[in-house]
N, C-alpha and C positions, 0 to 999 in steps of 0.2 A: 504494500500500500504506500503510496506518495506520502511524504514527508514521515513516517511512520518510524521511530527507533527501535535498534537493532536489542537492546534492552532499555527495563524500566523497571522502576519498586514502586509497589500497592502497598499500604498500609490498608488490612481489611479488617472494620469492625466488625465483626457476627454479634455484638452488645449492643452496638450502637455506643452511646456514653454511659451508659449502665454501670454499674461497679461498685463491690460488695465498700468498698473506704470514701472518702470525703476529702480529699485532699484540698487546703484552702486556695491553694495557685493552681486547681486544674482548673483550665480555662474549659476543658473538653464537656464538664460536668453538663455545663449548660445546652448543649447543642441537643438534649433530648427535646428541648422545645421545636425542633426544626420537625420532629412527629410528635405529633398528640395521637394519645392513644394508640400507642405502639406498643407489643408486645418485646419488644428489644431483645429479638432471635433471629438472627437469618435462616431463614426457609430452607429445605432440604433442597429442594427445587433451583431454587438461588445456589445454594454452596455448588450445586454440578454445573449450575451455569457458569461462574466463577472461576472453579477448575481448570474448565475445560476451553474456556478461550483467555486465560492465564498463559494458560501451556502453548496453545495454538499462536499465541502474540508474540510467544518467545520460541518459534519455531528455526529462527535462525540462528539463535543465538546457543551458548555452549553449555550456560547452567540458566536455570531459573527459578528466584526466591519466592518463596507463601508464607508470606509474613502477617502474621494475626497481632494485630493489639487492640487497644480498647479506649474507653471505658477498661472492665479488667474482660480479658477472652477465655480464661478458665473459667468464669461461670456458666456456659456453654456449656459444661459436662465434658469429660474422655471421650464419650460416643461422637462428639459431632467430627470431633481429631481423630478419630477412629477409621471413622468414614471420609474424611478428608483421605488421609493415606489411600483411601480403596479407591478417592477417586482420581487419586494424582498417576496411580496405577495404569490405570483401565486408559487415561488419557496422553500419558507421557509417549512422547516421539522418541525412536527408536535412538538412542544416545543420550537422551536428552539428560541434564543433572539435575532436580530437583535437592535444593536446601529448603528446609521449614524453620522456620523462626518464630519464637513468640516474646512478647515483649510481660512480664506479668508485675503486680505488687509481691510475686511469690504467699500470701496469705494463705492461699485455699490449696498449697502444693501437699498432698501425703505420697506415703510410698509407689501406690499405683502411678502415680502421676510420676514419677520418679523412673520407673521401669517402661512406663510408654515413652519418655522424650528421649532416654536411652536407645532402648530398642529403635527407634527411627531417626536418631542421632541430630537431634531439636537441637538448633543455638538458642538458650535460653537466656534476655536480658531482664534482670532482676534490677526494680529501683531502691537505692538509698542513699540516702543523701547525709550521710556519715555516722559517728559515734551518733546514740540514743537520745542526748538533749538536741543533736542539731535536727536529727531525720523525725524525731517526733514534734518539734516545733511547727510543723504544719501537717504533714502526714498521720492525719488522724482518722479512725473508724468513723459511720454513720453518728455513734454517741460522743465523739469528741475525743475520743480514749487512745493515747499510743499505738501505734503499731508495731514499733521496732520490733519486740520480741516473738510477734508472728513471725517476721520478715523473715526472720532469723532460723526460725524454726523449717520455712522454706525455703531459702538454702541450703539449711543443714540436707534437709533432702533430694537435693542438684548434687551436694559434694559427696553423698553417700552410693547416691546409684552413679555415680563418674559422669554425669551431663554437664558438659559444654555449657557454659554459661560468662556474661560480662556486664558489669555495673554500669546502670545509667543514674548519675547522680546528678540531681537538679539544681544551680547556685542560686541561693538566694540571698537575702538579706542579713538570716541569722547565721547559714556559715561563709557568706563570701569574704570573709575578714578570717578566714582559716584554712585556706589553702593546703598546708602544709599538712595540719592536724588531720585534714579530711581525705588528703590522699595516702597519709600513711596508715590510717585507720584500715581505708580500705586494701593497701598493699599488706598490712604487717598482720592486719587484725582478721583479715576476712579470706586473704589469698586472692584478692584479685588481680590475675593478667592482663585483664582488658576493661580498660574505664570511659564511658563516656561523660563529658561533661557537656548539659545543655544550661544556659541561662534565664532566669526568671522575669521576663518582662512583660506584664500586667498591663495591657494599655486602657487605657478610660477616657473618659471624657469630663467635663466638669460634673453632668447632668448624673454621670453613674460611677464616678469614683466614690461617694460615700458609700453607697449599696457593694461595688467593686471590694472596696478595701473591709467588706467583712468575709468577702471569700467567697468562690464561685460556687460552691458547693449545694450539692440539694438542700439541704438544710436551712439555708437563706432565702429568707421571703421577700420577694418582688425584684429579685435577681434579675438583669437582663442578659438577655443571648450574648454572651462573646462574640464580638465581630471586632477585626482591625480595625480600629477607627480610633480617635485621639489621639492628642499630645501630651498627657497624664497618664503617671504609672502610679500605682499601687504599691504601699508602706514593704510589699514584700520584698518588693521585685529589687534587682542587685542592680548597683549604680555603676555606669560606663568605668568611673576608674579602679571602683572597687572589683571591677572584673577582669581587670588588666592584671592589679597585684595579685587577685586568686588567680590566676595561670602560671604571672612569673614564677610567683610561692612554688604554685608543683613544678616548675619546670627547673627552678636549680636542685630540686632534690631529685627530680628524676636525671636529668642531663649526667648527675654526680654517681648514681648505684645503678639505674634502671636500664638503659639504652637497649634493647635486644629483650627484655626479662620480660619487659610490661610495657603495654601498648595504650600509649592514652593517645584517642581517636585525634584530637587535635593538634598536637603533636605530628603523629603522622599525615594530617594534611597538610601542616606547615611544611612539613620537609618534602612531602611530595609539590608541592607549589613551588621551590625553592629551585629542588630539583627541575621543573618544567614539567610536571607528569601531573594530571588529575586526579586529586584527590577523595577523600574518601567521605567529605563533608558537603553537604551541595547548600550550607550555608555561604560557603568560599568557595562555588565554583563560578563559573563568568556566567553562564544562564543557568536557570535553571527549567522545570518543569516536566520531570522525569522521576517524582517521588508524589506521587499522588494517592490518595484516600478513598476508600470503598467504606459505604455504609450499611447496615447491616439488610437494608432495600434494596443494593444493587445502586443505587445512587452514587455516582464516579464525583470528584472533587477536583480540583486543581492541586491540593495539597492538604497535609493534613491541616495547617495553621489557616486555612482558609474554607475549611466545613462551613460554608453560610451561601445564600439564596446567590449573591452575585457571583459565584464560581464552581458554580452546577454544569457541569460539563453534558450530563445525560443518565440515562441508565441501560446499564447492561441486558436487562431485559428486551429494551427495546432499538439499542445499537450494540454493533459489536465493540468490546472495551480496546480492541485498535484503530478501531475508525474515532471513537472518541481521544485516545493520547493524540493522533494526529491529527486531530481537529485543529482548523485556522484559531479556534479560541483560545486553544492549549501553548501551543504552539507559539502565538504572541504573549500569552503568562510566562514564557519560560524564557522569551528575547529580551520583554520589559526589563529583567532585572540588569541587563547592563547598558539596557538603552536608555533607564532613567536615572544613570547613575549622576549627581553633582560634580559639576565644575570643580569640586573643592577633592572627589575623588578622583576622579582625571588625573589630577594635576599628583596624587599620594605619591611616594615612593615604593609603597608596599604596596601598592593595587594590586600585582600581580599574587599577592600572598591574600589578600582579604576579599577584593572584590565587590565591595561594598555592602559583605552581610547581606541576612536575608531581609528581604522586600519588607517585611511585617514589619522588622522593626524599624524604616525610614519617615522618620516620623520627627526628627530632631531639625533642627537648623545648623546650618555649615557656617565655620566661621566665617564664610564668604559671603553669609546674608540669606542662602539657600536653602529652601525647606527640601523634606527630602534625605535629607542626613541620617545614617545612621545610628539610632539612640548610642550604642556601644562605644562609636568612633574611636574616640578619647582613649578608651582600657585598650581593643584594639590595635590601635599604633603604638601605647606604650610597649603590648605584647613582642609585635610584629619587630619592631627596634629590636627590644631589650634578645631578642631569639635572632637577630639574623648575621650574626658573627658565627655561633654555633651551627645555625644551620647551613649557611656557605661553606663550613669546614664538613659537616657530615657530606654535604652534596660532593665535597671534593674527594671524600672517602670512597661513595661509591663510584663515583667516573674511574676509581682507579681502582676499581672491584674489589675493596676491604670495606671491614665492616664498619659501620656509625657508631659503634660501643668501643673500638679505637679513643674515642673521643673522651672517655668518662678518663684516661691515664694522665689527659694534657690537663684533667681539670684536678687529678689529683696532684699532679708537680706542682700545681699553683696552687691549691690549698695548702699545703705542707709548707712552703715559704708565707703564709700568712700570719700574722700576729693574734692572737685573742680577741684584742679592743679593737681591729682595725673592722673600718665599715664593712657590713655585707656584701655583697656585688650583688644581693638582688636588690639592690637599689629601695628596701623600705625601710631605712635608717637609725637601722639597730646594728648590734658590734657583731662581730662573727660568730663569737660565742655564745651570744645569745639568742642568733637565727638558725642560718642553715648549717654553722658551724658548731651548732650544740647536737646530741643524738636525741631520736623522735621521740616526742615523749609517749609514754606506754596509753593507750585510750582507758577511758574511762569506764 
């Protein structure tokens, strides 16, 4: 099909925004208003439809992902992931690689659950958002009650049956001033190899940031649907430069032990950017529109961050989900993002590394006068700077086919000639001994 991509990621609710927790920053919460009166289950009927022109759309291509998130997609039952497999079966083109992936709160994981994502070798991403006071600061049940110690519980059960699994930790407010704390919790404390970090930005308007700032959650009465729109964020949501130092924070501790060991998803797009190669973030790619959203209808999206009336692509029911990614409407959602980029990015040094972030959140003013700016900007460029000496030296590692963990040796000769009291080099104005040159402290 014309203009059609050779691949693409769906993010499929079969919940819809359903989900057993209440998270106060899911913005997702609210899009159950977009169906009244919905049962928030994809149909048998739907999941074959689904399947089978998934598979069909990715007929060229070498592998192809069925990625389930939510709302939470364990509430479904085993049986609906049961029959998923039978039908990725019956449908799969002769070579073709099916990966399954689900995204979960881990809450509802017991041992069955445990032995099916084994048995069909599920990458399982589990959310926490660090030690117990941070990840329970907003990640609360329907009653308001912590979660961590579920969470945990559903893990224990990924590490038990050996399931593939990697952390998406969301920065917010109350841990983005701990960086360090957060990533060592999850490397030291929890064993993770593979971390994602996404950022917390809550956009509002005058009209609905007091409603906004109690939280998107069912539980809040006379909540409005989440849609992009405003120039107000929410008491939660992490501030441009305080997202800059939560990155540096992990990135001298990782740059220093981790290179090769653990894979923080940002990290490796930076160095893939660096290098010239496409990364693995399509907040930092130059377009986008290749990461789109299935509702538990069959209803196709532009994106998951844009579930709302104006970026209704169609439904699968009544198009095929290739004719709709290559839709003329799809197609300019995914060129906007570097056709509307500001003057003020243009002109970056780091463009090639940043890109101007994702679409949702340009919503700031450039110091050029320009709306249109990326909330982040600021954290950003402090990043994209403070990382591109390192990553010019990793890039120059691989051109000469050694490895990037080469690099953790040049940063020990130079720690070892440091002084105690001499400033940090991640630049957030404490002595060495008391940052990254002190060891992690043990979580709580």
């Amino acid at each position: 099909m014309p203009g059609a991509p050779l691949a693409f990621h769906v993010m499929s609710k079969p919940t819809g925004a359903v989900c057993n927790l209440d998270c106060e920053y899911c913005f997702f919460l609210s899009k159950e208003m977009l169906y009244p009166g919905s049962k928030f289950r994809m149909a048998a009927g739907l999941q074959e439809t689904y399947i089978r022109q998934l598979l069909e759309a990715h007929a060229r291509a070498p592998e192809v992902v069925v990625a389930w998130q939510g709302g939470e997609p364990t509430m479904m039952g085993l049986d609906f992931f049961r029959r998923s497999i039978e039908l990725e079966r019956r449908y799969a083109r002769p070579g073709q690689r099916i990966l399954n992936t689900i995204q979960t709160n881990g809450t509802l994981l017991d041992d069955e659950w445990g032995r099916f994502l084994k048995e069909h070798d599920f990458l399982v991403g589990i959310s926490i958002d660090g030690p117990p006071e941070m990840h329970d600061a907003y990640r609360v049940d329907k009653g308001g009650k912590p979660t961590f110690g579920r969470v945990m519980r559903g893990l224990d059960v990924l590490k038990r049956h050996g399931v593939d699994w990697n952390v998406l930790t969301t920065v917010h407010a109350v841990n983005g001033d701990h960086g360090r704390t957060v990533y060592t919790f999850l490397r030291d404390e929890l064993g993770a190899a593979f971390i994602q970090y996404i950022p917390i930005i809550e956009r509002a308007t005058e009209q609905t940031l007091p409603i906004a700032d109690a939280g998107w959650g069912g539980g809040v009465k006379g909540r409005p649907l989440y849609t992009q729109d405003g120039n107000l964020v929410t008491h939660r949501s992490i501030g441009p430069g305080q997202y800059g130092r939560f990155l540096i924070d992990v990135f001298e501790e990782w740059v220093r032990r981790d290179i090769g060991t653990v894979y923080v998803q940002m990290f490796d797009t930076a160095l893939a950017n660096f290098y010239g190669e496409p990364g693995g973030m399509c907040v930092h790619a130059k377009t986008c529109g290749q990461q789109l959203a299935i509702e538990h209808t069959g209803d196709l999206y532009s994106c998951d961050h844009y579930v709302e009336p104006g970026y209704l692509l169609g439904n699968i029911a009544d198009r095929h989900m290739l004719e709709l990614v290559a839709s003329p409407a799809q197609r300019k959602f995914g060129q906007d993002k570097h056709d509307t980029l500001t003057r003020y990015c243009l002109d970056c040094d780091v463009r090639f590394a940043c890109n101007g972030g994702c679409p949702k959140d340009r919503f700031a003013t450039s110091p050029y006068g320009e709306p249109g700016q990326h909330y982040l900007c600021p954290g950003y460029k402090d990043f994209f700077h403070h990382v591109r000496q390192p990553m010019e030296a990793m890039t120059r590692l691989l051109r000469e086919d050694r490895a990037p963990s080469e690099l953790m040796a040049a940063y020990a000769a130079q720690d070892s000639q440091r002084g105690r009291n001499d400033p940090c080099p991640c630049g957030g104005g404490r002595t060495w001994k008391r940052c990254h040159g002190a060891a992690p402290a043990p979580a709580r």
